[in-house]
N, C-alpha and C positions, 0 to 999 in steps of 0.2 A: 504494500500500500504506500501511496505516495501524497504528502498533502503540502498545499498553496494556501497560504494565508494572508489576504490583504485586507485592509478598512479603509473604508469613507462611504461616499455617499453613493448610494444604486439608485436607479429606477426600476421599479418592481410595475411591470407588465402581466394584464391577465391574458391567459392562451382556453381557445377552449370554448365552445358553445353553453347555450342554458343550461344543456341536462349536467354537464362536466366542465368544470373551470380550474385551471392550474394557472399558477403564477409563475413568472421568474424573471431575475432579475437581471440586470444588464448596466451597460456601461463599462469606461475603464476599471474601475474597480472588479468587477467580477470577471474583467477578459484578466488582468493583473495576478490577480489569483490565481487563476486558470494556467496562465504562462510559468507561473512558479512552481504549480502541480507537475508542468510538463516537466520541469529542471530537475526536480528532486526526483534523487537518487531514489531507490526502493527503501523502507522503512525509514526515511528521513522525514521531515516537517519542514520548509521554508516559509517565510515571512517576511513581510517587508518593513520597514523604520516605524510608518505611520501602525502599524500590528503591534509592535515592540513599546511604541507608547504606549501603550492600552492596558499593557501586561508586564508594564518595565518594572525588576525587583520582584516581580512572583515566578518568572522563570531563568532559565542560565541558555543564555545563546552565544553562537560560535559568528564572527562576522563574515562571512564570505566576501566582502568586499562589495564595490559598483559592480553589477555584471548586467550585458547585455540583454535586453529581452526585447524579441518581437515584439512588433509593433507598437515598443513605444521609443519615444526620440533619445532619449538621455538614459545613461545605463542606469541602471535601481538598485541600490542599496538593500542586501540579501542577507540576512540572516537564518543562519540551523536551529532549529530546537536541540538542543541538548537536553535540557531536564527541566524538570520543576525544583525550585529556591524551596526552603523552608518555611521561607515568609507566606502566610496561607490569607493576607490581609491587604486593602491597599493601603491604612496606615502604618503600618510595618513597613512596608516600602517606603514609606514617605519619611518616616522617621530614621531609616537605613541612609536614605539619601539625604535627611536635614532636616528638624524642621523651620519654620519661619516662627519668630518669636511672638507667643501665647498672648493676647490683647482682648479685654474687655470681660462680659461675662463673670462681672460679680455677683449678681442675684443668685445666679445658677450655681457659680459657686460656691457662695454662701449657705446655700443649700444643702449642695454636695458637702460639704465640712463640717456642718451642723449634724447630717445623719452620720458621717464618721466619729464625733467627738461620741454621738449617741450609744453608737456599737460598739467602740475602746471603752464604752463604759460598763459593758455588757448588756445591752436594749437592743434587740435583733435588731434590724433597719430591711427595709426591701426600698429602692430607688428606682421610678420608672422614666427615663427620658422619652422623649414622644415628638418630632418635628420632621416635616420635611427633610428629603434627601439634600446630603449637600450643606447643612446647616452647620456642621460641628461636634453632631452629639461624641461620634467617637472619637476625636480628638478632647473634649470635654474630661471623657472619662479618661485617657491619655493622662491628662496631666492632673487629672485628683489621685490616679492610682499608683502615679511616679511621683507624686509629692512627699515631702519630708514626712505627712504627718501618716503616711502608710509605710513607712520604714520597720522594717520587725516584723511588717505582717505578713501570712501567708495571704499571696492573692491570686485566685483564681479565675481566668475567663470561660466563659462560653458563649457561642451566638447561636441564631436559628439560622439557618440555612433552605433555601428554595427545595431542595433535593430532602428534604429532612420530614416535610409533614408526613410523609407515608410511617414514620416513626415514633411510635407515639414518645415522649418525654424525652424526644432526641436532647435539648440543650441541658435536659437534667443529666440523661448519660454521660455525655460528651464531659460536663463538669467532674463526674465520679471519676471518670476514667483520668483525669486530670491530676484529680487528688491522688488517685491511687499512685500516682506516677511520681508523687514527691513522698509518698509515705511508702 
């Protein structure tokens, strides 16, 4: 098997009469692809820079260099999959690569410090953050669970995952199996 991976934008076209209607998609992007499929070796994965954004820091790629490709002008910048990173987050990543200095969100943190002082005191605490994509939450918790005043603690994460509802108590599992792993 051999796979092409490129991103951007398609136009997705429907094929197909009343009774039966199929999609697909087109444009450079999906010829792009397609041409990378051709390239790659048998059990390799190629992809292009704009792919490698998307996924920079959750996998390990090899550069191949600019290399020519049909039909389009200027060579493209190729990359191998080699593996998957450890990093299983994109703030992982981001924090691997840097991050930009922590601004504003005292309420919230106030908050979040208020149920910490709660818990060190022995008064369970449950915290639910709740916002739109993109807002911060998990860098929020980032920086209350790397702060001074969680130092000494054990901490553990878990998340839900898309793939996880067929599970029932998957982010409860995932946390045991967690613990089990430091004790």
């Amino acid at each position: 098997m051999r796979v092409g991976l490129n991103a951007g934008e398609v136009v997705v076209r429907a094929i197909g009469n009343d009774l039966h209607m199929d999609y697909s998609a087109v444009g450079l992007t999906t010829v792009l692809a397609a041409r990378l499929e051709q390239l790659a070796t048998p059990g390799s994965i190629l992809l292009t820079a704009a792919t490698l954004r998307l996924v920079e820091g959750l996998v390990q790629v090899q550069s191949l260099g600019p290399v020519p490709v049909k039909g389009v002008d200027e060579p493209v910048e190729v990359f191998e999959l080699v593996g998957a990173s450890a990093i299983r987050r994109r703030l992982q990543a981001a924090v691997a690569r840097g991050l930009t200095r922590f601004v504003g969100r005292q309420t919230e943190l106030a908050a979040l410090h208020q149920a910490l002082d709660r818990a060190g005191a022995g008064h369970g605490q449950v915290v639910a953050l709740v916002g739109e994509a993109g807002v911060g939450k998990s860098r929020l918790v980032y920086e209350v669970v790397h702060s001074h005043r969680t130092q000494g603690w054990l901490v553990l994460e878990s998340a839900s995952v898309s793939y996880g509802k067929a599970t029932p108590y998957f982010p409860v599992l995932d946390l045991l199996k967690r613990y089990a792993l430091y004790h």
